[in-house]
N, CA, C and O atoms as a MOPAC input file, in Angstrom:
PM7 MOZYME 1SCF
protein

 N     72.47400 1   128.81400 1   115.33900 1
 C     73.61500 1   128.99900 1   116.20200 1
 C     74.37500 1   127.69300 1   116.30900 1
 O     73.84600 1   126.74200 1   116.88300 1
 N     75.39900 1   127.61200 1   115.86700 1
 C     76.41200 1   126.67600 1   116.04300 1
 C     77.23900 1   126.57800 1   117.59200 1
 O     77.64800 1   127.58900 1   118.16400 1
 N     77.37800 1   125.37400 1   118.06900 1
 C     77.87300 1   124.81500 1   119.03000 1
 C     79.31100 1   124.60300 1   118.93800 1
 O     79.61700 1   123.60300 1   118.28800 1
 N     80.47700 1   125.42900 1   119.52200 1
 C     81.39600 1   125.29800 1   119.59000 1
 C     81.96100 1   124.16700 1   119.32200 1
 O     80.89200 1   123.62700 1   119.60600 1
 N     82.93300 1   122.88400 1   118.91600 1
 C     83.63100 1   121.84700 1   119.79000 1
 C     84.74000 1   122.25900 1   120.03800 1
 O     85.26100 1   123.08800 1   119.29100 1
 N     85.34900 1   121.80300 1   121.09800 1
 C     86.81900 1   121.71500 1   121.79800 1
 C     87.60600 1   120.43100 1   120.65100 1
 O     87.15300 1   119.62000 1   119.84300 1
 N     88.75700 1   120.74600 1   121.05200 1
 C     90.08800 1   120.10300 1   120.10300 1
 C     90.73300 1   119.96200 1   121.04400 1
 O     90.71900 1   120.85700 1   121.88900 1
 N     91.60500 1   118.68600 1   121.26100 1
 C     92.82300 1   118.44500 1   121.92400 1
 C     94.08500 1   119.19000 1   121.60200 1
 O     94.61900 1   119.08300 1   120.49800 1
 N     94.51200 1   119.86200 1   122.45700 1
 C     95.17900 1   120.60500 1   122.65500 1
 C     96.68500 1   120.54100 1   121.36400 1
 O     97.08900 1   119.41900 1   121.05900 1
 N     97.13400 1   121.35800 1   120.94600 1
 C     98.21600 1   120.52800 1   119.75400 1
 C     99.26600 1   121.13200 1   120.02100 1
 O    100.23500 1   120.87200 1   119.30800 1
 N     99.43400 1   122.16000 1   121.15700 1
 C    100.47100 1   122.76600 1   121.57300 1
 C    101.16400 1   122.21100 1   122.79300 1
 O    100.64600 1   122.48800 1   123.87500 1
 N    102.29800 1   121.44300 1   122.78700 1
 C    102.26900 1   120.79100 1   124.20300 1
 C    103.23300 1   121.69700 1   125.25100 1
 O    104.31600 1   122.13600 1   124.86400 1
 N    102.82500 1   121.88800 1   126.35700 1
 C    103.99200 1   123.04100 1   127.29500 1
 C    104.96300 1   121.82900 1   127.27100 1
 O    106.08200 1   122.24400 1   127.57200 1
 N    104.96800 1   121.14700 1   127.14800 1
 C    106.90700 1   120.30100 1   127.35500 1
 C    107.20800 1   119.61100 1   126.33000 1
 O    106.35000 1   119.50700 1   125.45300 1
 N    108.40200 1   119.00500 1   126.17300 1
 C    108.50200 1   118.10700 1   124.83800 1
 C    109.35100 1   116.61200 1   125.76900 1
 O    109.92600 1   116.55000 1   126.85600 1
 N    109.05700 1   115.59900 1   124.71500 1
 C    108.79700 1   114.65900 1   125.57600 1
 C    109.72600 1   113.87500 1   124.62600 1
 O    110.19100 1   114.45500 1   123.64400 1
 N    110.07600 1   112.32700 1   124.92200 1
 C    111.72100 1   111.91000 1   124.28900 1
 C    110.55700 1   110.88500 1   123.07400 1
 O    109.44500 1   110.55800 1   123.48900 1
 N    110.84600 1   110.63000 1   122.14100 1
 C    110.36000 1   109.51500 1   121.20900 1
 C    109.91800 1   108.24400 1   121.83000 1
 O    108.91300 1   107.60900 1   121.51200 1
 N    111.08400 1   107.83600 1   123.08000 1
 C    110.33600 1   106.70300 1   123.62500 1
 C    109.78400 1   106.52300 1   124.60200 1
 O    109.64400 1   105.40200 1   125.09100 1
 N    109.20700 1   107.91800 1   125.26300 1
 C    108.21400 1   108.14300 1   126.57200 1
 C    106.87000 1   107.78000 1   126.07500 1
 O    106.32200 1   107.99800 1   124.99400 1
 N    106.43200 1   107.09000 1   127.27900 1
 C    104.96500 1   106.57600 1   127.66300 1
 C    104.10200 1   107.31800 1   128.68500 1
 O    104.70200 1   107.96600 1   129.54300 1
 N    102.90700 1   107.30100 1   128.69300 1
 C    102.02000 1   107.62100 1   129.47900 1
 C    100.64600 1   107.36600 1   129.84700 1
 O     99.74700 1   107.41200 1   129.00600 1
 N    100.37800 1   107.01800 1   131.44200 1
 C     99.10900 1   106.56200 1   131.51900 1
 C     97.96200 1   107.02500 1   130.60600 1
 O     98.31500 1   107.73100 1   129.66100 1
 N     96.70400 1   106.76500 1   130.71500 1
 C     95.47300 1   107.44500 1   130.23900 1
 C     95.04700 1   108.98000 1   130.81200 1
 O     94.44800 1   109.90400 1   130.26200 1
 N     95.49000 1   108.87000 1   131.84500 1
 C     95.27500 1   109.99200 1   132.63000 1
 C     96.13900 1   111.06000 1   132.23900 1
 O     95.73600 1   112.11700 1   131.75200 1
 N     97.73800 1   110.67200 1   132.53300 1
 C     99.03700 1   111.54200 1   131.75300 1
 C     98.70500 1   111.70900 1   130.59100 1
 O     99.42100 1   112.63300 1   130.20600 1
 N     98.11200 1   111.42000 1   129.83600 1
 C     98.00500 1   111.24800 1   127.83400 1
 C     96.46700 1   112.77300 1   128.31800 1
 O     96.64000 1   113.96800 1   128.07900 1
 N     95.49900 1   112.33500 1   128.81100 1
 C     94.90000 1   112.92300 1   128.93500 1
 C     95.27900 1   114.50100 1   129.10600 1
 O     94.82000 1   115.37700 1   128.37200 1
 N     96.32600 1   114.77200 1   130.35000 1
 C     96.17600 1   116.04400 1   130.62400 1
 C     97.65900 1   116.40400 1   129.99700 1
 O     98.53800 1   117.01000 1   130.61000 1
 N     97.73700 1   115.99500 1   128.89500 1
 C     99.37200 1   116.36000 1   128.13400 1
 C     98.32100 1   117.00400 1   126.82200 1
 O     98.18800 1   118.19100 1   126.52400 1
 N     97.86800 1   116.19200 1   126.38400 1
 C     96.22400 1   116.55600 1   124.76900 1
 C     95.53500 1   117.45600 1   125.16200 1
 O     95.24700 1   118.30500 1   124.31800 1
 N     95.08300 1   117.60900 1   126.35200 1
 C     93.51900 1   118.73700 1   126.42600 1
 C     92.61500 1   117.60200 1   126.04900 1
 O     91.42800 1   117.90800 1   125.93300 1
 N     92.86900 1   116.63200 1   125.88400 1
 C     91.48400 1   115.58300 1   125.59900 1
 C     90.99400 1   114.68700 1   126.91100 1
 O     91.79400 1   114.08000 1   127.62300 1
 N     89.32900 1   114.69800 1   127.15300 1
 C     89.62500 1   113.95800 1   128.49500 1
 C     89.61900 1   112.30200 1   128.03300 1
 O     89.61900 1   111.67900 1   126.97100 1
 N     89.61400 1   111.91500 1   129.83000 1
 C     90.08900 1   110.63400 1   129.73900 1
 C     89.42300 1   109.26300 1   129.03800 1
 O     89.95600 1   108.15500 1   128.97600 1
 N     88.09100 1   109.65900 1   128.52200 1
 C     87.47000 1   108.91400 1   128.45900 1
 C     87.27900 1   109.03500 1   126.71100 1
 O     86.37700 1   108.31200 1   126.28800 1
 N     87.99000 1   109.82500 1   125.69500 1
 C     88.50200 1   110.04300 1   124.85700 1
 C     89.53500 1   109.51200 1   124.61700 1
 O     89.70500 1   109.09100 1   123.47300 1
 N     90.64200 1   109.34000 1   125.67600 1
 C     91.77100 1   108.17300 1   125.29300 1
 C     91.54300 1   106.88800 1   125.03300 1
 O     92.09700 1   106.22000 1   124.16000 1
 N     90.34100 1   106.37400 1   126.14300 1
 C     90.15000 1   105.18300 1   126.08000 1
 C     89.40900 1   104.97700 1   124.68800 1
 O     89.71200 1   104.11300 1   123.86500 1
 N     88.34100 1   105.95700 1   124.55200 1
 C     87.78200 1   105.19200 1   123.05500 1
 C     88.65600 1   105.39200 1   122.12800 1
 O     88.18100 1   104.71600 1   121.21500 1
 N     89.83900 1   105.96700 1   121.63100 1
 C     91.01000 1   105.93500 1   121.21600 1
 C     91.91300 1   104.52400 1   121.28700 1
 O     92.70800 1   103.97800 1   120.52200 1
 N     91.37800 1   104.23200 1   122.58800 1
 C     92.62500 1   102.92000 1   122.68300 1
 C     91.30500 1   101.52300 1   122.19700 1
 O     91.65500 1   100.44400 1   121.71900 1
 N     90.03000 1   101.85500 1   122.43000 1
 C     89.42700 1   100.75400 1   122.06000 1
 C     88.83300 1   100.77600 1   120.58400 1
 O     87.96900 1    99.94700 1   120.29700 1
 N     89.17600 1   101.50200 1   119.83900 1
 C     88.79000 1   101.62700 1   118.25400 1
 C     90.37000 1   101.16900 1   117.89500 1
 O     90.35300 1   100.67800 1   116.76500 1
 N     91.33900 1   101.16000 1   118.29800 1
 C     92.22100 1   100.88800 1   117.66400 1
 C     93.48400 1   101.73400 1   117.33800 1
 O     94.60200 1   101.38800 1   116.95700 1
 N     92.91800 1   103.02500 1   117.62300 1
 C     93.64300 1   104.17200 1   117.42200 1
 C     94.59200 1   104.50700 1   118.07900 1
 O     95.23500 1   105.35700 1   117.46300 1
 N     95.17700 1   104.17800 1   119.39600 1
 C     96.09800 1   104.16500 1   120.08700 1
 C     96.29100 1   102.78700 1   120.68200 1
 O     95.48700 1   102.06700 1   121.27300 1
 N     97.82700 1   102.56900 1   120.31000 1
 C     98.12200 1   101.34500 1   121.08400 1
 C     98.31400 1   101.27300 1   122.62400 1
 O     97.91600 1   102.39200 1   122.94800 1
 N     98.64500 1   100.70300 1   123.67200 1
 C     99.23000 1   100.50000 1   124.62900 1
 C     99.86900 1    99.04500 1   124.85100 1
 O     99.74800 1    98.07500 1   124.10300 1
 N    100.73100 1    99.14100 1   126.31300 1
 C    101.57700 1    98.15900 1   126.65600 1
 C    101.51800 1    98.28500 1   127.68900 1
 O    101.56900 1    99.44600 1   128.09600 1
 N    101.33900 1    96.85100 1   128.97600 1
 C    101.12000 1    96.86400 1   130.46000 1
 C    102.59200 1    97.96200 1   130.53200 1
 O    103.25500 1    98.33700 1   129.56500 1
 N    102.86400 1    98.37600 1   132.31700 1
 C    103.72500 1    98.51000 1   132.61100 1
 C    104.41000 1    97.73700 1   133.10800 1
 O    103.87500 1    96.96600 1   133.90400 1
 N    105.64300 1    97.63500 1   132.89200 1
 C    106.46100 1    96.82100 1   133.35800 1
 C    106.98100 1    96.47900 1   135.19000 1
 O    107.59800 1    97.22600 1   135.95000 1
 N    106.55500 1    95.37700 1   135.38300 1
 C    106.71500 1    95.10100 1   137.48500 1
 C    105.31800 1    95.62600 1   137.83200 1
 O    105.07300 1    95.75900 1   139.03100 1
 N    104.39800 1    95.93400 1   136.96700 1
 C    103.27500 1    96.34400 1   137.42500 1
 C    102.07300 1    95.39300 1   137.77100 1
 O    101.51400 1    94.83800 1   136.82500 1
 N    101.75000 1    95.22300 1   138.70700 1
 C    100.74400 1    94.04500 1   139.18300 1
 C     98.87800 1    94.54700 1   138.52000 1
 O     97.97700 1    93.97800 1   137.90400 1
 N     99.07400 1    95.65400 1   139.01100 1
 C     98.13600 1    96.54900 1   138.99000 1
 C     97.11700 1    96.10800 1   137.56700 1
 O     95.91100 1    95.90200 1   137.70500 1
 N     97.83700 1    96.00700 1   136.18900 1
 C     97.54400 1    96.06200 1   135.21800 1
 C     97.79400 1    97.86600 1   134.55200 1
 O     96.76400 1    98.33900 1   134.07200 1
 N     98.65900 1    98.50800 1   134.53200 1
 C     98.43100 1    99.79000 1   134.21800 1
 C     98.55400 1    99.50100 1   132.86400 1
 O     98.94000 1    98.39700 1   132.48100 1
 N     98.18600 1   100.61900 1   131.93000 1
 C     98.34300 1   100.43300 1   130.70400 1
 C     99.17100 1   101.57500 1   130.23800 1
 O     98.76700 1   102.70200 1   130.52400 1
 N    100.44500 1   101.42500 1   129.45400 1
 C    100.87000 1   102.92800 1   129.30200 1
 C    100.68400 1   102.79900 1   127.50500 1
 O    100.59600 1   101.76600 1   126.84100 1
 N    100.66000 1   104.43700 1   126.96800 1
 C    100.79900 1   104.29600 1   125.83200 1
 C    101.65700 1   105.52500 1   125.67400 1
 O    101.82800 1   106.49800 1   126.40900 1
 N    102.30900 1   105.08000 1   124.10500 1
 C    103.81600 1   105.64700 1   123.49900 1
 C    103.16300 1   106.82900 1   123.32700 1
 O    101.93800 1   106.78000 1   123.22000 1
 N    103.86900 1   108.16900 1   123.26500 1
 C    104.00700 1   109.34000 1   122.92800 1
 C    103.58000 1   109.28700 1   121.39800 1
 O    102.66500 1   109.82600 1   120.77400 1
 N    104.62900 1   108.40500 1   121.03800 1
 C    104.33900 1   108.62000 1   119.63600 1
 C    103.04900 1   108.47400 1   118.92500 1
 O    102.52500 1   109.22100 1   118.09900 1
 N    102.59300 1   107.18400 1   119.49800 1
 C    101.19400 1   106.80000 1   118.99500 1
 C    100.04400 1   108.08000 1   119.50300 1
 O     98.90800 1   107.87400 1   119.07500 1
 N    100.23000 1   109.53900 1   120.47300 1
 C     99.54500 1   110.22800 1   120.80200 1
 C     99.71200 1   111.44500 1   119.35300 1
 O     98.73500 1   111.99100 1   118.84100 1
 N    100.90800 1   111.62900 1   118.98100 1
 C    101.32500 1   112.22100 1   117.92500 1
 C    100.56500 1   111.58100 1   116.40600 1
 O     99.94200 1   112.30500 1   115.63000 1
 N    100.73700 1   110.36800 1   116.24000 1
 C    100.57100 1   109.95400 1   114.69200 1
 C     98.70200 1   110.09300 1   115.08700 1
 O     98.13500 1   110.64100 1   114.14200 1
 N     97.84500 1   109.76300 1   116.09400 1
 C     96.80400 1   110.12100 1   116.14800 1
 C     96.16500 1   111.69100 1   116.19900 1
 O     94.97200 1   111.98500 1   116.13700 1
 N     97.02800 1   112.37700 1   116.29900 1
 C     96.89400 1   113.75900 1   116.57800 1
 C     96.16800 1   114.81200 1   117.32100 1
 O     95.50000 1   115.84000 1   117.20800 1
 N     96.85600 1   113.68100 1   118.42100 1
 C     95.90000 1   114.47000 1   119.89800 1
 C     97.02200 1   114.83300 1   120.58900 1
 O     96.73000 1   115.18300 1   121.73200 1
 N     98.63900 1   114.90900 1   120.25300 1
 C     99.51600 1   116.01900 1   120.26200 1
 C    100.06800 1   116.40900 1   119.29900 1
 O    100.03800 1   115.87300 1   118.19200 1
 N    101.07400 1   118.13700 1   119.83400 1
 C    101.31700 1   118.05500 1   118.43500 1
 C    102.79000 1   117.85200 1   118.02000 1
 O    103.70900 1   117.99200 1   118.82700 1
 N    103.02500 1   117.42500 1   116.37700 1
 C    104.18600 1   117.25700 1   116.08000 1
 C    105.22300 1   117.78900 1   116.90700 1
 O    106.20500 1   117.06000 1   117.04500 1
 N    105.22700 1   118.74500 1   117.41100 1
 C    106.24100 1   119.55300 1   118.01700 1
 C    106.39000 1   119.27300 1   119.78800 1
 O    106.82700 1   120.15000 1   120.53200 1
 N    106.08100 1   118.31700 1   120.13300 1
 C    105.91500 1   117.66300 1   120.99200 1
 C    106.56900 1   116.52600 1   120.97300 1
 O    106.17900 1   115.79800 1   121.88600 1
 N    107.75800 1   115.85000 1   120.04400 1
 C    108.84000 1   115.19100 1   120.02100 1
 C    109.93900 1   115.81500 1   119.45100 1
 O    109.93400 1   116.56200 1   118.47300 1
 N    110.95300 1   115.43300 1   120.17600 1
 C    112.07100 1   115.78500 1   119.33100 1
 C    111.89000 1   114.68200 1   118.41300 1
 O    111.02900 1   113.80400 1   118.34300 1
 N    113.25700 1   115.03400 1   117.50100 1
 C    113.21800 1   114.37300 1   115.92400 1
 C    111.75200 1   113.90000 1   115.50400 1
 O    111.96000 1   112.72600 1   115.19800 1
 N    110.65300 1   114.08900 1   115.35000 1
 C    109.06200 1   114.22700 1   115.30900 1
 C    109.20200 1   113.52600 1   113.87600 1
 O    109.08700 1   112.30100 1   113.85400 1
 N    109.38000 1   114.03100 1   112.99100 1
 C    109.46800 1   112.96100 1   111.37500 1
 C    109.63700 1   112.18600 1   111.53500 1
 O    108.59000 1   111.59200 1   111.79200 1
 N    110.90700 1   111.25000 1   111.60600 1
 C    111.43200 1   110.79100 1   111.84400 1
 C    110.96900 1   109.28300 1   112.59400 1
 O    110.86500 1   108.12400 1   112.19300 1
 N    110.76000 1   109.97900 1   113.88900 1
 C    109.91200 1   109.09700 1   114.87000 1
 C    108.78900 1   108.59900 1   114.25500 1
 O    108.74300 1   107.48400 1   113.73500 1
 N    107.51000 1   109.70700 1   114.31400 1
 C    106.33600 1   109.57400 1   113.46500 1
 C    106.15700 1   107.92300 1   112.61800 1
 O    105.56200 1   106.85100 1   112.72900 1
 N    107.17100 1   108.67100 1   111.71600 1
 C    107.21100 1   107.95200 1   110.14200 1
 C    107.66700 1   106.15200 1   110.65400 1
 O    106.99700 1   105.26000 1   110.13300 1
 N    108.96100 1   105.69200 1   111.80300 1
 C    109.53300 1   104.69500 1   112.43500 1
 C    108.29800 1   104.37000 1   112.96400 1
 O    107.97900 1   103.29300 1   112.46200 1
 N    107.47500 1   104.74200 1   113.69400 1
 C    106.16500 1   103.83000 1   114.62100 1
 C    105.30300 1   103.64500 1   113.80800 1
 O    104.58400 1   102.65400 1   113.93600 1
 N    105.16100 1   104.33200 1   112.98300 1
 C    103.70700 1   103.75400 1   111.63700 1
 C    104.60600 1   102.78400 1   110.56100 1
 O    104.08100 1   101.75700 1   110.13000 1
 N    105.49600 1   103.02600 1   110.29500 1
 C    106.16500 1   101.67500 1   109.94300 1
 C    106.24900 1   100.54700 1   110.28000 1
 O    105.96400 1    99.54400 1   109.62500 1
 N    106.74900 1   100.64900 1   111.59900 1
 C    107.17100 1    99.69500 1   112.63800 1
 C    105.77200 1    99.39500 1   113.05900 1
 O    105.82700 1    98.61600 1   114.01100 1
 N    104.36900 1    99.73000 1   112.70300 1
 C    102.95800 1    99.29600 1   112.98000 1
 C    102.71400 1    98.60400 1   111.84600 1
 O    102.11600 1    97.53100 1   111.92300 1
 N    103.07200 1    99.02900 1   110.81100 1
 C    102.46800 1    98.81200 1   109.90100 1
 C    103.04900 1    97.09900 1   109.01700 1
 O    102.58100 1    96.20900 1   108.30700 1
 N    104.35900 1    97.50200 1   109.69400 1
 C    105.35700 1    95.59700 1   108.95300 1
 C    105.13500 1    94.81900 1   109.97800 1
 O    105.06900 1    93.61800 1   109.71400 1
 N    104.92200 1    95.31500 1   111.69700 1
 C    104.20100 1    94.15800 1   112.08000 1
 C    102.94600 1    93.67100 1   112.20700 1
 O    102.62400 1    92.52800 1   112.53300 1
 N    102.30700 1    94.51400 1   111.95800 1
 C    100.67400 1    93.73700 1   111.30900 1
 C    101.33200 1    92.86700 1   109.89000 1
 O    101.20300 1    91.64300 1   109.85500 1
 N    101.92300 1    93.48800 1   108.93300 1
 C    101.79600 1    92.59800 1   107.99600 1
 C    102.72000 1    91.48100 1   108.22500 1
 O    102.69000 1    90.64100 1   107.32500 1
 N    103.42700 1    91.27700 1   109.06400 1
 C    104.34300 1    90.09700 1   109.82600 1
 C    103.23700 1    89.16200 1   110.21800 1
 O    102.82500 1    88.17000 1   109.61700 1
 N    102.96900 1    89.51800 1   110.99100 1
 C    101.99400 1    88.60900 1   111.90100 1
 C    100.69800 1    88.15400 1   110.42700 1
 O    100.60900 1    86.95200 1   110.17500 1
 N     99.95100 1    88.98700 1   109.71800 1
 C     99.58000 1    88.51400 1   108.91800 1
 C     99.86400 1    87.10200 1   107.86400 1
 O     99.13000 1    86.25000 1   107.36200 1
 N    101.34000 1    87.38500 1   107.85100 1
 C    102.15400 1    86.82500 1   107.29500 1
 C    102.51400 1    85.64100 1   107.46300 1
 O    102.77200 1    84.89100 1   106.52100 1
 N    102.59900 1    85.22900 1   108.98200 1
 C    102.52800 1    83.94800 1   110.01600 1
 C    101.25900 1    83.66600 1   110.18400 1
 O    101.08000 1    82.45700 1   110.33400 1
 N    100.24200 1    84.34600 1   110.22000 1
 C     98.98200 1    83.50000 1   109.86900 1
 C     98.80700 1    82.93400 1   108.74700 1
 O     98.95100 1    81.71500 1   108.65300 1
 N     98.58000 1    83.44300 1   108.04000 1
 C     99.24700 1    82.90600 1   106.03600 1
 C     99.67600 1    81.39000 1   106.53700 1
 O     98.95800 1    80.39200 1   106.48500 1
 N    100.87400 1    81.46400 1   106.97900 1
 C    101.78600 1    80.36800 1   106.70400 1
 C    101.37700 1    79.33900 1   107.11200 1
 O    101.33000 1    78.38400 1   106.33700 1
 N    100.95500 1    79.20200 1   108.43800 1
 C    100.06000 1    78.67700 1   109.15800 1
 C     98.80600 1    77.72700 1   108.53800 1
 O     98.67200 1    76.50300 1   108.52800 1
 N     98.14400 1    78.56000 1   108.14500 1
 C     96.74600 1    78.36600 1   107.57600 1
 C     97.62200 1    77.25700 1   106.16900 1
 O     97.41200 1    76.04500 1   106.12100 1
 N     98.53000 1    77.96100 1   105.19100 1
 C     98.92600 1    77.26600 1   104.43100 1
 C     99.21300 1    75.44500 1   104.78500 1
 O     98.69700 1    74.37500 1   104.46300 1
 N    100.15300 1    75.84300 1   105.48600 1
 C    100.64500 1    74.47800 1   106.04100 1
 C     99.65900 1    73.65100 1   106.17200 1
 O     99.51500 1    72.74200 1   105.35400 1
 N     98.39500 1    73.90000 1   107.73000 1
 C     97.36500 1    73.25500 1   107.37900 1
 C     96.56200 1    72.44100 1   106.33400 1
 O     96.01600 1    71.34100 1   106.25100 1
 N     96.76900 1    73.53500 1   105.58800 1
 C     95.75800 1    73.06600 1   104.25600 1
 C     96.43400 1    71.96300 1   103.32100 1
 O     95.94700 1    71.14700 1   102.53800 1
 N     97.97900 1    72.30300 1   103.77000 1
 C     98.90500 1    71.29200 1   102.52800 1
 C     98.72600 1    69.55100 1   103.36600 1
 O     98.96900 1    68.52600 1   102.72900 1
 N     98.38300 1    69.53600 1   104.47400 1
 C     98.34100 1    68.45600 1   105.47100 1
 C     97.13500 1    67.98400 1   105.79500 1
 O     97.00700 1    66.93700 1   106.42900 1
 N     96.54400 1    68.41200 1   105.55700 1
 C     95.15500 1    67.98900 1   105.26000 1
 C     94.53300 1    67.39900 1   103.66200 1
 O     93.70100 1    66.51400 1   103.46700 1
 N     95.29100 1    68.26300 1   102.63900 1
 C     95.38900 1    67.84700 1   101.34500 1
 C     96.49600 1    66.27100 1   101.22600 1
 O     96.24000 1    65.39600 1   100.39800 1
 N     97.43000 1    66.18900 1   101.98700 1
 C     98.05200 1    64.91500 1   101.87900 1
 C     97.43900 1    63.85000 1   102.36500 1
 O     97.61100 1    62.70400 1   101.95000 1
 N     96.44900 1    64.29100 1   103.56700 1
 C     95.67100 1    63.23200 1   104.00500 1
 C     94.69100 1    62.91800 1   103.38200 1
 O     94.57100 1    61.69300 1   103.40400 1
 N     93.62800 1    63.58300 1   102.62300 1
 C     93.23000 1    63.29200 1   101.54400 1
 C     93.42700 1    62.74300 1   100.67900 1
 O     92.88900 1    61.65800 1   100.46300 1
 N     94.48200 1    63.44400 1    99.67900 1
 C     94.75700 1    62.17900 1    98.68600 1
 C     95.51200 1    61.23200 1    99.23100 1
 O     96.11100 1    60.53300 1    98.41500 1
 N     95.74000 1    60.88400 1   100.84500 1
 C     96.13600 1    59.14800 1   100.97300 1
 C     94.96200 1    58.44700 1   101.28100 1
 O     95.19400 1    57.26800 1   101.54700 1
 N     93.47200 1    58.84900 1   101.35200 1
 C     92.16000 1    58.71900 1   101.45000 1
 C     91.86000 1    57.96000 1   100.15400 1
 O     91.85800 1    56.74300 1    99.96800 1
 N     91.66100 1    58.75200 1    99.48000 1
 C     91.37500 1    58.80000 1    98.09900 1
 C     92.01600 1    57.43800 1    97.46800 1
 O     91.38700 1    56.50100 1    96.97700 1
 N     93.35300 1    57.56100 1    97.59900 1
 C     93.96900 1    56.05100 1    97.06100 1
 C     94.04000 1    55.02900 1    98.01400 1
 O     94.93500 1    54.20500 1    97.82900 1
 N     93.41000 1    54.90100 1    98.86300 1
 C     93.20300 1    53.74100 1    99.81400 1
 C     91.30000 1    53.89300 1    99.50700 1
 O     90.57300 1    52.95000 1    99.81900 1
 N     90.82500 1    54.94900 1    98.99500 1
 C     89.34700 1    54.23100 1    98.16300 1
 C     89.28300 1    53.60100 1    96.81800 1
 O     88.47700 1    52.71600 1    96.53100 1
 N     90.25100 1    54.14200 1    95.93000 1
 C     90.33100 1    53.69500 1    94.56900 1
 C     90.95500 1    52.12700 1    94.76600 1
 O     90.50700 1    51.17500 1    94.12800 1
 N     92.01400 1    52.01700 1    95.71100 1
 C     92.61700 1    50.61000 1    95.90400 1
 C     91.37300 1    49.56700 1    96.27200 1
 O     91.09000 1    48.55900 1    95.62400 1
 N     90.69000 1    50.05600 1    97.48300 1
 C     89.39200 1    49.03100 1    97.99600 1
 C     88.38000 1    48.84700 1    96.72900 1
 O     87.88200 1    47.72500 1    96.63300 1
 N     87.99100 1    49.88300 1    95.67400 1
 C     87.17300 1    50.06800 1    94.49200 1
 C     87.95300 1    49.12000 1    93.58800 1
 O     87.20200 1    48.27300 1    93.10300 1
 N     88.85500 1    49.03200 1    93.31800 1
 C     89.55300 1    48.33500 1    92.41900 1
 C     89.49700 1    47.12700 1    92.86000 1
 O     88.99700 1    46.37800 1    92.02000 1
 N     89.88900 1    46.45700 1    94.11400 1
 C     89.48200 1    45.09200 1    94.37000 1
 C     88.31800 1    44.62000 1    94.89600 1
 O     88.38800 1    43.51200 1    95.42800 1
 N     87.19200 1    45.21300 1    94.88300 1
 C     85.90200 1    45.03600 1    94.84000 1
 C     85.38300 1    44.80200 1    93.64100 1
 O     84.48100 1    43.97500 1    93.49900 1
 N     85.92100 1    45.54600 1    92.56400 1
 C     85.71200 1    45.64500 1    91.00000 1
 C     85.76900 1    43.77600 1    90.50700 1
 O     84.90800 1    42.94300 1    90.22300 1
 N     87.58700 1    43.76600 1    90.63500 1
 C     87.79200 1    42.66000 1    90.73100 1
 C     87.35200 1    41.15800 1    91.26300 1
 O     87.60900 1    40.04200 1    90.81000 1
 N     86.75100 1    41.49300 1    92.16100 1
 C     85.76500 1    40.27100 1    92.90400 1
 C     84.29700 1    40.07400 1    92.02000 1
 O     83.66000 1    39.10600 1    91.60400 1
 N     84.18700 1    41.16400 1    91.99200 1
 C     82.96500 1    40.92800 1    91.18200 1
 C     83.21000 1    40.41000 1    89.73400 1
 O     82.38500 1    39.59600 1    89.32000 1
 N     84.09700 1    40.72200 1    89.01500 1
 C     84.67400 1    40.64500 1    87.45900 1
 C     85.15800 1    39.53000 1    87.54900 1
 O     85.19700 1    39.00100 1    86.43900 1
 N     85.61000 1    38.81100 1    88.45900 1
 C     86.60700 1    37.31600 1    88.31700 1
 C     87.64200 1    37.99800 1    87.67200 1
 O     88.03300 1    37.07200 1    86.96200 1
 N     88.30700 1    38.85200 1    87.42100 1
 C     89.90400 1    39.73700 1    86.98100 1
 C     90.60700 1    39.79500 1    87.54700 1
 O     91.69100 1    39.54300 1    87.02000 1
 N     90.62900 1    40.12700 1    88.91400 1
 C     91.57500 1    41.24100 1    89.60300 1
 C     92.36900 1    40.08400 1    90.55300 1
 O     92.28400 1    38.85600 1    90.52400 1
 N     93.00700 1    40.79600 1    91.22600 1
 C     93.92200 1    39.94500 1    92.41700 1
 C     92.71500 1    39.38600 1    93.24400 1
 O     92.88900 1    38.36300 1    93.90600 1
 N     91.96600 1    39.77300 1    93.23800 1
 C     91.03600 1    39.55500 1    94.77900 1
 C     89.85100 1    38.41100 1    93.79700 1
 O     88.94100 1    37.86200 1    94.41900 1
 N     89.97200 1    38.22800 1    92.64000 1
 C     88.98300 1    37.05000 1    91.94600 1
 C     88.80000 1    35.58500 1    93.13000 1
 O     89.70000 1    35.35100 1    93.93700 1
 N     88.32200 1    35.25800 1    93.10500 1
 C     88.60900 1    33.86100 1    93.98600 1
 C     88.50900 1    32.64600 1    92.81400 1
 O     87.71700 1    32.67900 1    91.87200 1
 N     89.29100 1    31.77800 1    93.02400 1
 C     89.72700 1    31.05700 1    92.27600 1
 C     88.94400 1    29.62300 1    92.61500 1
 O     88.79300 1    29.25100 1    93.77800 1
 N     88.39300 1    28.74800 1    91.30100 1
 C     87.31800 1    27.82300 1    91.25900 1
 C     87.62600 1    26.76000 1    91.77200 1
 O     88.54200 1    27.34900 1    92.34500 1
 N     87.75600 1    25.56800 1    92.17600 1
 C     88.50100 1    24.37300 1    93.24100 1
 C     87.84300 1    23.56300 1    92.13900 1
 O     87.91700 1    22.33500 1    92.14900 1

């Protein structure tokens, strides 16, 4: 005998604008999913959020959309729904690789500045090696000269 599971709901009774937000709780009873399903949603990664704004509290709201591209509503639950969809996984997807991108640069830079300090290392050892050479050889600038 197989054990039913429940599904978040994919039919939504209202339709909601592309750039509406909603608590955990609102997200909750808009899906049919409970609340504690949003959150492991929001802590795997799967749904973003953003404080609310003037909010002391710490609330956390998250985009409609991001409830859609996860598919705990359904498409038909935004107007222009393609559209949107396709703009927030984009718009997720170039700023991860943005920010990737500025880490890159970052890290680069580092490494080029640390490599300059090095090789000014390096030739302030070959310079001290070279007139050590010289002291010892009676050759170099640094020979000392016989009275």
């Amino acid at each position: 005998m197989s054990v039913p599971t429940t599904q978040p709901a994919q039919q939504p009774t209202q339709q909601y604008r592309p750039d509406a937000a909603m608590t955990k709780k609102e997200a909750a009873q808009a899906t049919g999913a409970s609340v504690d399903t949003i959150k492991r949603r929001i802590e795997d990664g799967t749904l973003s959020t953003f404080p609310r704004e003037g909010d002391n509290r710490g609330t956390l709201l998250i985009p409609v959309t991001e409830l859609v591209a996860a598919g705990l509503l359904g498409a038909d639950a935004l107007r222009d729904v393609a559209e949107t969809v396709a703009t927030a996984k984009h718009g997720r997807e170039a700023g991860a690789l943005e920010t990737a991108r500025q880490d890159l640069a970052l890290q680069v830079a580092a490494l080029q500045a640390r490599v300059t300090g090095l090789e000014a290392q390096l030739a302030g050892a070959v310079d001290e090696r070279d007139f050590l050479r010289g002291l010892i050889t009676g050759t170099g600038a640094g020979a000392l000269k016989a009275a």
